[in-house]
ROKE-393530 format. One record per residue (C-alpha): residue number from 1; x, y, z; residue in one letter. Coordinates in steps of 0.2 Angstrom, whole numbers, plus 5000, padded with zeros to 4 digits. Layout:
N
+-----+------+------+------+---+
|   k |    u |    v |    w | r |
+-----+------+------+------+---+
| NUM |    X |    Y |    Z | a |
...
+-----+------+------+------+---+
end
This chain:
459
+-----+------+------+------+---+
|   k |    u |    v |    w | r |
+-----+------+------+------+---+
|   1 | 5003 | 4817 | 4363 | x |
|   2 | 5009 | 4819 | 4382 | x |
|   3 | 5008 | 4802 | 4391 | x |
|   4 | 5008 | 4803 | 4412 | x |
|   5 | 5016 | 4789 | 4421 | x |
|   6 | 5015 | 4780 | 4434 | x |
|   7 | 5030 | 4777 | 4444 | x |
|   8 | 5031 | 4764 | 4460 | x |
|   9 | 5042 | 4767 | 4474 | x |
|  10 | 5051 | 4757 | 4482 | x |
|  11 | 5041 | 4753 | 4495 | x |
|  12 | 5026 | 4748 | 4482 | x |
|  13 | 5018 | 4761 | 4484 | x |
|  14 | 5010 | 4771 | 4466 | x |
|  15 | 5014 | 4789 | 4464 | x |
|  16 | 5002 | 4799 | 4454 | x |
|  17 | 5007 | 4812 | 4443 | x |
|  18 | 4997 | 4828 | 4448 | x |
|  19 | 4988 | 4830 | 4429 | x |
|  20 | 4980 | 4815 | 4435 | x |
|  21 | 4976 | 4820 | 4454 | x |
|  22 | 4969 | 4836 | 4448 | x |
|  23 | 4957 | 4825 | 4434 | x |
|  24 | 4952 | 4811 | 4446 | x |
|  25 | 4948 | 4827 | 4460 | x |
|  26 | 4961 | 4817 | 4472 | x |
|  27 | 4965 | 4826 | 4487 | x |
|  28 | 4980 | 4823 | 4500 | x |
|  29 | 4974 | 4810 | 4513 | x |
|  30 | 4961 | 4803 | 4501 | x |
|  31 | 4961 | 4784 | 4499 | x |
|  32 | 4960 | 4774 | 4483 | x |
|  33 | 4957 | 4756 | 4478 | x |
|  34 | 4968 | 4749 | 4463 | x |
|  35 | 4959 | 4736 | 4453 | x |
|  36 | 4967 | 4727 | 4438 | x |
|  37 | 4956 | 4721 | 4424 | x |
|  38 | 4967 | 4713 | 4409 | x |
|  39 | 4980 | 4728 | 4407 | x |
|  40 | 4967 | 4741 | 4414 | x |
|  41 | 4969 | 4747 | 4432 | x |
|  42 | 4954 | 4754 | 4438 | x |
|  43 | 4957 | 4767 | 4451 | x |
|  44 | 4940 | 4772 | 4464 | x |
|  45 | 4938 | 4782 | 4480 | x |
|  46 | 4937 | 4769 | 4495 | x |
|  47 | 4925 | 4778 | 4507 | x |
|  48 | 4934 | 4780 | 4526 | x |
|  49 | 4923 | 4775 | 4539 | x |
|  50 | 4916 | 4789 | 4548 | x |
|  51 | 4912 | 4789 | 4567 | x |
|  52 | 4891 | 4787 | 4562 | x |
|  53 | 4898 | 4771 | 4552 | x |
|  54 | 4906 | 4764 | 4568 | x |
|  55 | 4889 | 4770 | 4581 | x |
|  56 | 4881 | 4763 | 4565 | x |
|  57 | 4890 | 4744 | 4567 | x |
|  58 | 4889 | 4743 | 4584 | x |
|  59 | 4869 | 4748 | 4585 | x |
|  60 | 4870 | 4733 | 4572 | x |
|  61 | 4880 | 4722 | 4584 | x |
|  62 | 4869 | 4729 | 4603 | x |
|  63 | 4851 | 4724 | 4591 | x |
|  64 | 4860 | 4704 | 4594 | x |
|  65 | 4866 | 4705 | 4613 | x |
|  66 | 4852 | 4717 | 4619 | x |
|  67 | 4836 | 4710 | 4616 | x |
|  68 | 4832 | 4703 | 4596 | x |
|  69 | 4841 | 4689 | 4592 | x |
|  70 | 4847 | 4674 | 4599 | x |
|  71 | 4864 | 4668 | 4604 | x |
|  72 | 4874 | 4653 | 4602 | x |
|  73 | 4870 | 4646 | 4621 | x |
|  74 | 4850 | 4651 | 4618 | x |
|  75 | 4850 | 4641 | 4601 | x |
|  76 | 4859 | 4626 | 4609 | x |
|  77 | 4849 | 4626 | 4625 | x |
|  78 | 4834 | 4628 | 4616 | x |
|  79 | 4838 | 4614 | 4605 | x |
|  80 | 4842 | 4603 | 4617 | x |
|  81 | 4826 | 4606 | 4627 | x |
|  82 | 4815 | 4604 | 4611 | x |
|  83 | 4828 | 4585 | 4607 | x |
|  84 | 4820 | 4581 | 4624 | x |
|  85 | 4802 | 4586 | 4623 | x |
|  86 | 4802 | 4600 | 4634 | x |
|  87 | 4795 | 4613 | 4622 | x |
|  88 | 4789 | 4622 | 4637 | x |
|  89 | 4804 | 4626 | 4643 | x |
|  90 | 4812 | 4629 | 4625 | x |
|  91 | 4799 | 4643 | 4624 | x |
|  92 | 4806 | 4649 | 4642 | x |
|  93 | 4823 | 4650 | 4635 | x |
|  94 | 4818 | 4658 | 4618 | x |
|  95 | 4806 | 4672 | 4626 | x |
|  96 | 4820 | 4679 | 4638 | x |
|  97 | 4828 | 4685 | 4622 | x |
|  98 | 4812 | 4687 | 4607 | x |
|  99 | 4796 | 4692 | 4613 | x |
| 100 | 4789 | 4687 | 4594 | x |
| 101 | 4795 | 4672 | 4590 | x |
| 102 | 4779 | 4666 | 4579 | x |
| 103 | 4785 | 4683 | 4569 | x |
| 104 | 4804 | 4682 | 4568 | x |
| 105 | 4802 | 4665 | 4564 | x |
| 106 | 4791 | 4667 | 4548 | x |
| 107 | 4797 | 4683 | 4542 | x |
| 108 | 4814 | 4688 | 4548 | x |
| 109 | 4829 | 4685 | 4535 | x |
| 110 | 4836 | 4672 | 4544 | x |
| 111 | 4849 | 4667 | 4532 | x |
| 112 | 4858 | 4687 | 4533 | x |
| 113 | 4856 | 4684 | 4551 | x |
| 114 | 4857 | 4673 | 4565 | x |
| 115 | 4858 | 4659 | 4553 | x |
| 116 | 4872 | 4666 | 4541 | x |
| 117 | 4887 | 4663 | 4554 | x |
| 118 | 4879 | 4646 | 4562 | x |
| 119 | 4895 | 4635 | 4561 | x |
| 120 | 4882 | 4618 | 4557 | x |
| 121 | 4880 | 4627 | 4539 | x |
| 122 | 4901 | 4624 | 4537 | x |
| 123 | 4897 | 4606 | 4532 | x |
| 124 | 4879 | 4608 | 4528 | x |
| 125 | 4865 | 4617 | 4531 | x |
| 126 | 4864 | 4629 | 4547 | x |
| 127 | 4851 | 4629 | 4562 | x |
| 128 | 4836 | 4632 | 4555 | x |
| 129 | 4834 | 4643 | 4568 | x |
| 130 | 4817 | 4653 | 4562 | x |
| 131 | 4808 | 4636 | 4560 | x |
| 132 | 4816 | 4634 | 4578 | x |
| 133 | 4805 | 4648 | 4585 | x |
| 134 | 4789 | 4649 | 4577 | x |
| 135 | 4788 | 4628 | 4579 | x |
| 136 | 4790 | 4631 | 4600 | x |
| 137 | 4780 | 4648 | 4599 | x |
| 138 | 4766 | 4638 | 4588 | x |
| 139 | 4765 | 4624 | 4601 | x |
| 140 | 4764 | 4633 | 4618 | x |
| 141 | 4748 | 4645 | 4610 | x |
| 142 | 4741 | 4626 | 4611 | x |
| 143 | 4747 | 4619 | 4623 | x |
| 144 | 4758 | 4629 | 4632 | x |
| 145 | 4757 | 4638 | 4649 | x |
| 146 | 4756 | 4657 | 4652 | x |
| 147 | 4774 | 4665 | 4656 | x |
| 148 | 4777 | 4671 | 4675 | x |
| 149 | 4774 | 4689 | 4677 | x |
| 150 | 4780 | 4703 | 4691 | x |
| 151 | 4765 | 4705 | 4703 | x |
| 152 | 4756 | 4723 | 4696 | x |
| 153 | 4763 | 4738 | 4703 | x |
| 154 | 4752 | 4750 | 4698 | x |
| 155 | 4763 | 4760 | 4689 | x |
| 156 | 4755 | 4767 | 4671 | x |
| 157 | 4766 | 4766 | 4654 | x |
| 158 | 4763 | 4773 | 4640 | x |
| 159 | 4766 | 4764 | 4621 | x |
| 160 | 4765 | 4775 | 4606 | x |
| 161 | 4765 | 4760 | 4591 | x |
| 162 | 4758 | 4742 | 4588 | x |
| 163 | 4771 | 4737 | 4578 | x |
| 164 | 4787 | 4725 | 4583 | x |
| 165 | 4796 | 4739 | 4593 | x |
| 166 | 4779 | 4744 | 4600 | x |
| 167 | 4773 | 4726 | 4604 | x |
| 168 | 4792 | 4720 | 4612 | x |
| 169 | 4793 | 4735 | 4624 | x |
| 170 | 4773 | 4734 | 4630 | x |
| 171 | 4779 | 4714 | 4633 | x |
| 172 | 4792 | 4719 | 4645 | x |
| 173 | 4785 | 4730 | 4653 | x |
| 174 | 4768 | 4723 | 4654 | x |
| 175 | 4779 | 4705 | 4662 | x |
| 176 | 4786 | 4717 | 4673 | x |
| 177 | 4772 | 4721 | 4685 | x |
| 178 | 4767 | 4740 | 4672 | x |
| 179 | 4751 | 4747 | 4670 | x |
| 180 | 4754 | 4747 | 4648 | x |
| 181 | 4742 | 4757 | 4635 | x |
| 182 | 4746 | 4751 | 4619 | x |
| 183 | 4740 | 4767 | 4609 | x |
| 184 | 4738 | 4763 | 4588 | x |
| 185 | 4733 | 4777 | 4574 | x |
| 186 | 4725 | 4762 | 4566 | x |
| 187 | 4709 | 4755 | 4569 | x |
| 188 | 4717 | 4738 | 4570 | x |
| 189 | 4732 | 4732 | 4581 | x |
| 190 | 4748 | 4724 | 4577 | x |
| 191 | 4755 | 4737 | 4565 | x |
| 192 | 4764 | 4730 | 4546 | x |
| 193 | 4764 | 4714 | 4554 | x |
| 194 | 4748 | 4712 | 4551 | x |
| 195 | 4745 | 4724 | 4536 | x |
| 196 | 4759 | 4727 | 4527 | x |
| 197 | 4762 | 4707 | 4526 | x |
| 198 | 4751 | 4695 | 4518 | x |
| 199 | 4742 | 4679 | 4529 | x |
| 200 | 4750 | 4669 | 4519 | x |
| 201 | 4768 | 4672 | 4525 | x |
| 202 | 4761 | 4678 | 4542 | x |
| 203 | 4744 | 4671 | 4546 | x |
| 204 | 4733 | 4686 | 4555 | x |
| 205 | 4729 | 4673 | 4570 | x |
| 206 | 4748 | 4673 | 4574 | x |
| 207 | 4749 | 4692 | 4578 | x |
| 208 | 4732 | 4691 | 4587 | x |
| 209 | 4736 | 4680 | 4600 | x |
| 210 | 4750 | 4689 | 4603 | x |
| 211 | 4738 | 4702 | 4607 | x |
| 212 | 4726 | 4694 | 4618 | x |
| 213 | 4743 | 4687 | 4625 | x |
| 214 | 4747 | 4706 | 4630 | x |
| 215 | 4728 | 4707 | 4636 | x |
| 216 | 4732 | 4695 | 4648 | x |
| 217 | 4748 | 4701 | 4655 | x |
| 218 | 4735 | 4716 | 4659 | x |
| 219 | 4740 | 4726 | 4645 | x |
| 220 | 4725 | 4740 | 4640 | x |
| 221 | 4724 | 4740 | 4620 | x |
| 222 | 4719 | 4757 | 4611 | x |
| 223 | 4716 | 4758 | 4593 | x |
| 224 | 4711 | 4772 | 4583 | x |
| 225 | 4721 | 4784 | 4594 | x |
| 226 | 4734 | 4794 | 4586 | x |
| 227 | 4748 | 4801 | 4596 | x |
| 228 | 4753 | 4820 | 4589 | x |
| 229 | 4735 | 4821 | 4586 | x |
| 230 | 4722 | 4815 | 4594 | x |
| 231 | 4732 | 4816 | 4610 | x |
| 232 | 4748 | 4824 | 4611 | x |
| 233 | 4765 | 4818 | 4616 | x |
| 234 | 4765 | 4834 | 4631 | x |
| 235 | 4746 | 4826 | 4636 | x |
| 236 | 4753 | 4807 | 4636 | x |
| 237 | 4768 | 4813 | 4647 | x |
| 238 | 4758 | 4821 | 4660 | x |
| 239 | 4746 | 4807 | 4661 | x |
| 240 | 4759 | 4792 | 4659 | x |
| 241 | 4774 | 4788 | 4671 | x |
| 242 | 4785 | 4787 | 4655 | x |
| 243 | 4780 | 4786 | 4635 | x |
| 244 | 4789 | 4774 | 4621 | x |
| 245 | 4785 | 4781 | 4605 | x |
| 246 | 4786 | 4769 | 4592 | x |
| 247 | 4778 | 4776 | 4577 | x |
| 248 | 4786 | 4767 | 4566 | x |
| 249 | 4790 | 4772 | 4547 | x |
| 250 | 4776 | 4770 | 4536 | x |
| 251 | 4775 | 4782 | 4524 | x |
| 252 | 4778 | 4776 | 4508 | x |
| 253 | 4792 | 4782 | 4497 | x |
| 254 | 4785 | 4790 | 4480 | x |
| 255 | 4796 | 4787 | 4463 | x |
| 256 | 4791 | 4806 | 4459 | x |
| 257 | 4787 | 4803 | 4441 | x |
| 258 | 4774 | 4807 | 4430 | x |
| 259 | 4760 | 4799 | 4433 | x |
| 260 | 4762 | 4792 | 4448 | x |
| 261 | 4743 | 4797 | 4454 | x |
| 262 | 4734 | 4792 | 4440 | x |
| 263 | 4720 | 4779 | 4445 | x |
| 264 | 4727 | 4763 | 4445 | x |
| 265 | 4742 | 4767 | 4454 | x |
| 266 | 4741 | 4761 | 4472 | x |
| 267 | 4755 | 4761 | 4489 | x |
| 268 | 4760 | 4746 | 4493 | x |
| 269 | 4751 | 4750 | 4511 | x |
| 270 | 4734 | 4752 | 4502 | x |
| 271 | 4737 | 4736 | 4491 | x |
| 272 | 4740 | 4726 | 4503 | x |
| 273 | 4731 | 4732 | 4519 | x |
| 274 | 4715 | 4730 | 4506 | x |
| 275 | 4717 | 4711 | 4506 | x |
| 276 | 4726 | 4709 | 4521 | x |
| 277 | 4714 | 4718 | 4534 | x |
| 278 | 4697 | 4721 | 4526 | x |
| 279 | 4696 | 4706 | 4511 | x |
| 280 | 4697 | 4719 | 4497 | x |
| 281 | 4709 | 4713 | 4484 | x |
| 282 | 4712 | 4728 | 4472 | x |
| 283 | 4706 | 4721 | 4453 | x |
| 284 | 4719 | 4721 | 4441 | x |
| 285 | 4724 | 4711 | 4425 | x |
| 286 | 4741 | 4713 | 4422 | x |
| 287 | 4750 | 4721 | 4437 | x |
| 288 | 4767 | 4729 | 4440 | x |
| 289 | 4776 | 4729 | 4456 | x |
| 290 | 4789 | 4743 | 4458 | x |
| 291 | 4803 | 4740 | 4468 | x |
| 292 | 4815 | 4725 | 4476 | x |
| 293 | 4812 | 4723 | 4492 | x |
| 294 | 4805 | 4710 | 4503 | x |
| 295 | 4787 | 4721 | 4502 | x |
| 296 | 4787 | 4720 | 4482 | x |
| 297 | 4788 | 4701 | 4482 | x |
| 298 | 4773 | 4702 | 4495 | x |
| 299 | 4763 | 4713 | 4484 | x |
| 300 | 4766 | 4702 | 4468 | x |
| 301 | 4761 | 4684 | 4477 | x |
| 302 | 4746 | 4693 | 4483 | x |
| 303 | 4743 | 4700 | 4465 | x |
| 304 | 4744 | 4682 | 4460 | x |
| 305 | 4732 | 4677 | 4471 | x |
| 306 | 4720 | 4692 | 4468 | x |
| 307 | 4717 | 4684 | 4450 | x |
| 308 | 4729 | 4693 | 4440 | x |
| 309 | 4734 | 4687 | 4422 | x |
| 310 | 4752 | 4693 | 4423 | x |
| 311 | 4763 | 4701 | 4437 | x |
| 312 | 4780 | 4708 | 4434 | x |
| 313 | 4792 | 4714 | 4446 | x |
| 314 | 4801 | 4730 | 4441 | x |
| 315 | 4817 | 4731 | 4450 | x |
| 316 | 4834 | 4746 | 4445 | x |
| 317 | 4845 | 4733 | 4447 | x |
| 318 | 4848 | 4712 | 4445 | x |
| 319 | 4842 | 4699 | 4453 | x |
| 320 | 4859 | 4697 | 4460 | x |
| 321 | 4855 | 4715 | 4470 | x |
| 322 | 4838 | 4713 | 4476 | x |
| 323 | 4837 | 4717 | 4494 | x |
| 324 | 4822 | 4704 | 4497 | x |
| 325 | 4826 | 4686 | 4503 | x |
| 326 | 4830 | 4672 | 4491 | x |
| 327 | 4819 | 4661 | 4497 | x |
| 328 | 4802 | 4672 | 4495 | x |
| 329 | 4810 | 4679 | 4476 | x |
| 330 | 4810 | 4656 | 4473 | x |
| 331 | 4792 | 4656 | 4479 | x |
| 332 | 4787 | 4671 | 4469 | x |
| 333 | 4795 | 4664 | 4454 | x |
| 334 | 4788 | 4647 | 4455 | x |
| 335 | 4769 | 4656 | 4455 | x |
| 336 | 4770 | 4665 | 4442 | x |
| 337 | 4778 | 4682 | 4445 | x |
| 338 | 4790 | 4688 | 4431 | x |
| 339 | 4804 | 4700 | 4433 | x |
| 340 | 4810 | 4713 | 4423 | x |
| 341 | 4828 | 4719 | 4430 | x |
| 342 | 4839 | 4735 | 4426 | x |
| 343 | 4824 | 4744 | 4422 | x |
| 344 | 4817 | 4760 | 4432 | x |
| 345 | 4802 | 4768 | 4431 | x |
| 346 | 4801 | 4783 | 4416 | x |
| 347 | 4781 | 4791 | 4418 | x |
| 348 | 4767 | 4781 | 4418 | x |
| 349 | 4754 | 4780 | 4402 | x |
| 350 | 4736 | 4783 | 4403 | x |
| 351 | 4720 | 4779 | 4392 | x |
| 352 | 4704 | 4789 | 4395 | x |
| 353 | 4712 | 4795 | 4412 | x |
| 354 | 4717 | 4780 | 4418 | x |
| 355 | 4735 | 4771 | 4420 | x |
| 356 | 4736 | 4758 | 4403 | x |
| 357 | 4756 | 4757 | 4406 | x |
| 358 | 4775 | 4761 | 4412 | x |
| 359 | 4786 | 4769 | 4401 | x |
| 360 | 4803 | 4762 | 4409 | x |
| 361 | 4821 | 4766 | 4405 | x |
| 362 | 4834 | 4753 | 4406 | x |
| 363 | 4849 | 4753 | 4416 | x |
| 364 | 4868 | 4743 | 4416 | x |
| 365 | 4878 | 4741 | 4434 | x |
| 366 | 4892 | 4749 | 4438 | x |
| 367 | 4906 | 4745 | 4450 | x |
| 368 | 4902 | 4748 | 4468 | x |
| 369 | 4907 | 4765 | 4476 | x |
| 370 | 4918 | 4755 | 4486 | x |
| 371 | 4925 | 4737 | 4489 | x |
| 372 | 4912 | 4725 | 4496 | x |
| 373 | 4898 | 4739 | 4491 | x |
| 374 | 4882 | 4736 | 4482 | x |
| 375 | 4884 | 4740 | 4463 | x |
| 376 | 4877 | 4757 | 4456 | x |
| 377 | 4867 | 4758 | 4441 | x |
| 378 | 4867 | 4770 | 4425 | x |
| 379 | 4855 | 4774 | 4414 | x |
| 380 | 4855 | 4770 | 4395 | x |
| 381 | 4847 | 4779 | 4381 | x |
| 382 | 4835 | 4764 | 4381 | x |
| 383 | 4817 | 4763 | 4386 | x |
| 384 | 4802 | 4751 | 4384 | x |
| 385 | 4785 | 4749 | 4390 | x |
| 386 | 4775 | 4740 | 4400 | x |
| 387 | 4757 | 4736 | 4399 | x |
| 388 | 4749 | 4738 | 4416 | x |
| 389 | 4731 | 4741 | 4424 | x |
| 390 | 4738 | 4742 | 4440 | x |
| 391 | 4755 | 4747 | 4448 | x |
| 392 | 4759 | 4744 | 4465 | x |
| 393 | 4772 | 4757 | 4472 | x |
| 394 | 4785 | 4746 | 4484 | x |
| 395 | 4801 | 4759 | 4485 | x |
| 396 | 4802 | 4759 | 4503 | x |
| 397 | 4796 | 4770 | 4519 | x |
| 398 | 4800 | 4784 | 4527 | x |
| 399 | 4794 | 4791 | 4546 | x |
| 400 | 4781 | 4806 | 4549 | x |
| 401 | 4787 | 4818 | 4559 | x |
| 402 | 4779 | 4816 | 4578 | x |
| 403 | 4772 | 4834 | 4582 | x |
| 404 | 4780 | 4839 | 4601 | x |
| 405 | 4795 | 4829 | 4599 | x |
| 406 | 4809 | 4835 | 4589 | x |
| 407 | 4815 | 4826 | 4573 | x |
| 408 | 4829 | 4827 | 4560 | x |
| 409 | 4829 | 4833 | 4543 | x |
| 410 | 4820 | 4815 | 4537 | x |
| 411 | 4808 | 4817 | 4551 | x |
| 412 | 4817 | 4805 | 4561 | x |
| 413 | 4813 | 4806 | 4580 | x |
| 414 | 4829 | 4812 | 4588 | x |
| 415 | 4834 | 4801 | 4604 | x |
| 416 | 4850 | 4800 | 4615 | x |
| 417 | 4861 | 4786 | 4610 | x |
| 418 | 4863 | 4777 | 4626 | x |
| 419 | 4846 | 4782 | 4636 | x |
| 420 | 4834 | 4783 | 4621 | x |
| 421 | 4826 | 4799 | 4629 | x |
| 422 | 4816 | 4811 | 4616 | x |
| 423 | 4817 | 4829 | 4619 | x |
| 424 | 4800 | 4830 | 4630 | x |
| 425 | 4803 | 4825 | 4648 | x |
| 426 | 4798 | 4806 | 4651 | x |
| 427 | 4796 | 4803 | 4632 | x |
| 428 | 4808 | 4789 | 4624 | x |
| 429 | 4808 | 4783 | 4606 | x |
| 430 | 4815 | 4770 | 4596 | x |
| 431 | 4812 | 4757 | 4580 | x |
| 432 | 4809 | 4762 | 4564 | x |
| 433 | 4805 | 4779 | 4570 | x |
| 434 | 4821 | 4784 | 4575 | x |
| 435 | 4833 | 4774 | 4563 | x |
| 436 | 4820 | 4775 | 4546 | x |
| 437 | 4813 | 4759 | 4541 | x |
| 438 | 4826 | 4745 | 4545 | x |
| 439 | 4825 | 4726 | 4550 | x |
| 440 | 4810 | 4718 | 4564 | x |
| 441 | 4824 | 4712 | 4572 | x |
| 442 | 4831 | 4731 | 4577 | x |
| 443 | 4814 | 4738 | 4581 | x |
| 444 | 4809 | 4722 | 4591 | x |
| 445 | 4827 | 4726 | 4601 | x |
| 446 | 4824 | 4744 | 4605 | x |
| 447 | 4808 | 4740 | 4611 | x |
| 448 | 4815 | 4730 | 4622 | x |
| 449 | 4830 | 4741 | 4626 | x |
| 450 | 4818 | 4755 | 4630 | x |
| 451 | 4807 | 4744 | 4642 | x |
| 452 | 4824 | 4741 | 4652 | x |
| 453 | 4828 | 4761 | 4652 | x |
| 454 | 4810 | 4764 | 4657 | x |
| 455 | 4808 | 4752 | 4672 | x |
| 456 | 4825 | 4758 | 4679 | x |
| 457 | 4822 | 4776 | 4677 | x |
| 458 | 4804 | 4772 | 4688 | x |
| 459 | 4812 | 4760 | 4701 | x |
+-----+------+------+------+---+
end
């Protein structure tokens, strides 16, 4: 049978013969990646950065120096001022940058963060940096004073959105002398801090003083109000000085299998805003958790909790690949929780009307798209089942589109890059409601990058 070859040129470089650029779909310009396994060479696509990729990085890189985490000179300052006692000042030093630091400190990913390139961890440990801030933030809601505030200036903002991009911009502002109107859709402040994670990660008590804080700074708190409906973005605009919409992105992502709305089959939203806000637990005896994230493992704990015989984590890929922190996978673990990896959700069962199980199919990893990517998955021809009462559905969220401001194809709220500004005149946007559901640490920036463009477009 005909054999191609590949030949090397002189320079090193491997010339494909064209049978095999026409098999592999390789077009001129297109980049490879050669890996050798034993005598196999494995030949993939490297994807080329496009220019979204690089706005992308440097969105990524801005959330740092403009207003989330805290740099080198804040961490040693800080440090330095708590070695000495002075945790008043510490808190100073920590609040120019994080207006939540009793948040970030329990619940942010530290260790992918600001802690992950700390030069302590090269012979040790790093900064425990999250410990740092909630410590400090814990002690001045004791003991602390009150942080200095512009004299009011009369002027009235606007705030669409309780949550971390929400709650940073109203702080600003608020310190800077603004009229703020928080507005929430919810009957509650404080957004998924408060009921999308569970009191025992982020005690309750923690998000409300930040709100009676944000009384104090004489900002006006207005739950049940939902901007797009009950009051429009055009009505807000005309009665407000300026509007930061930060709706967030809580709509949950559905597997869309068969199934899904059986009885017995909750969102993670509703499972965990029903022991998290009003005391409810939702019932169950053996419980399956769908998906890998850092709200899966907070919907299994509080399974555990909530009396449940058995609770099992359903996640495509390995443990290796789960997006939720290590530390909270170790806690989970220890409690009880089981796991079952490389499985994804086939349809679920049902007995007299109601879910009795998951049929799930199992999966194997394959290589990533491209080098340093996160590994894919393929189905097999195998499946099992898995008893269940209750599911809980953790696959992630998307954003509602905002009626009067125009959105992308996802219902992402469409912004200019550099000024935030949303397509009705005096509206900005940001958080999760512009990027999709991202880090705390990226909504809790644009909050604070939108309070900066608001005051200096009003001054």
């Amino acid at each position: 049978m005909a054999v191609d070859v590949l030949t090397v040129s002189t320079k090193g470089q491997i010339v494909l013969p064209a049978s095999i650029r026409k098999a592999l779909s390789i077009k001129s310009g297109d980049r490879l990646a050669a890996y050798a396994i034993g005598d196999t060479v494995m030949l993939k696509p490297v994807k080329v950065p496009t220019e979204d990729d690089f706005k992308s990085w440097l969105d990524e890189a801005q959330a740092w120096a403009e207003g989330a985490g805290l740099t080198p000179a804040d961490v040693d300052s800080a440090i330095a001022e708590v070695r000495a006692g002075n945790y008043q000042k510490a808190y100073e030093l920590i609040s120019t940058r994080n207006a939540l630091p009793a948040i970030t400190g329990r619940v942010c990913a530290q260790e992918k963060q600001c802690e992950l390139n700390c030069t302590r961890g090269i012979r040790g440990e790093s900064v425990s940096i999250g410990r740092l801030e909630y410590f400090v933030a814990d002690w001045h809601a004791k003991n602390g004073k009150p942080l200095a505030c512009a004299e009011r200036n009369g002027v009235p903002v606007a705030v669409a959105g309780s949550g971390p991009a929400g709650l940073s911009c109203a702080d600003a502002l608020s310190r800077a002398g603004y009229s703020v109107a928080l507005f929430e859709a919810k009957d509650f402040m404080g957004g998924i801090p408060v009921y999308g994670i569970p009191g025992f990660v982020l005690p309750n008590e923690v998000v409300e003083r930040k709100l009676r804080q944000l009384e104090a700074q004489g900002v006006e708190l207005r739950p049940g109000v939902k901007v797009g409906e009950d009051i429009s973005v055009s009505e807000l605009c005309a009665r407000f000085r300026a509007v930061f919409v930060a709706t967030g992105a809580s709509k949950p992502v559905m597997p869309h299998v068969d199934g899904e709305t059986l009885p017995g089959v909750y969102t993670a939203n509703d499972f965990l805003m029903a022991a998290n806000v009003y005391g409810k637990p939702v019932p169950g005896r053996k419980v399956l958790i769908i998906g890998g994230g850092n709200t899966a493992i907070d919907a299994a704990r509080c399974a555990i909790r909530s009396g449940a015989e058995r609770v099992t984590v359903v996640y495509r890929r390995s443990e290796a690949e789960m997006p939720a922190r290590r530390e909270e996978v170790a806690r989970a673990a220890e409690e009880g929780v089981k796991f079952a990896f490389l499985a994804s959700p086939e349809y679920f069962e049902s007995t007299d009307g109601r879910l009795s199980g998951l049929v799930c199919r199992r999966n194997t990893l394959t290589d990533p798209d491209y080098p340093g990517g996160r590994n894919g998955i393929a189905p097999t021809e195998e499946t099992f089942t898995l008893e269940a009462d209750t599911a809980v559905l953790a696959l992630g969220f998307t954003a509602e589109p905002i009626p009067g401001l125009k959105t992308n194809d996802k219902g992402l709220i469409v912004v200019d890059r550099d000024t935030l500004a949303a397509s009705e005149n005096g509206a900005f946007a940001g958080g999760d409601a512009v990027t999709g559901a991202y880090t705390l640490v990226h909504a809790m920036a644009a909050g604070k990058k939108a309070a900066a463009i608001i005051a200096e477009s009003l001054s």
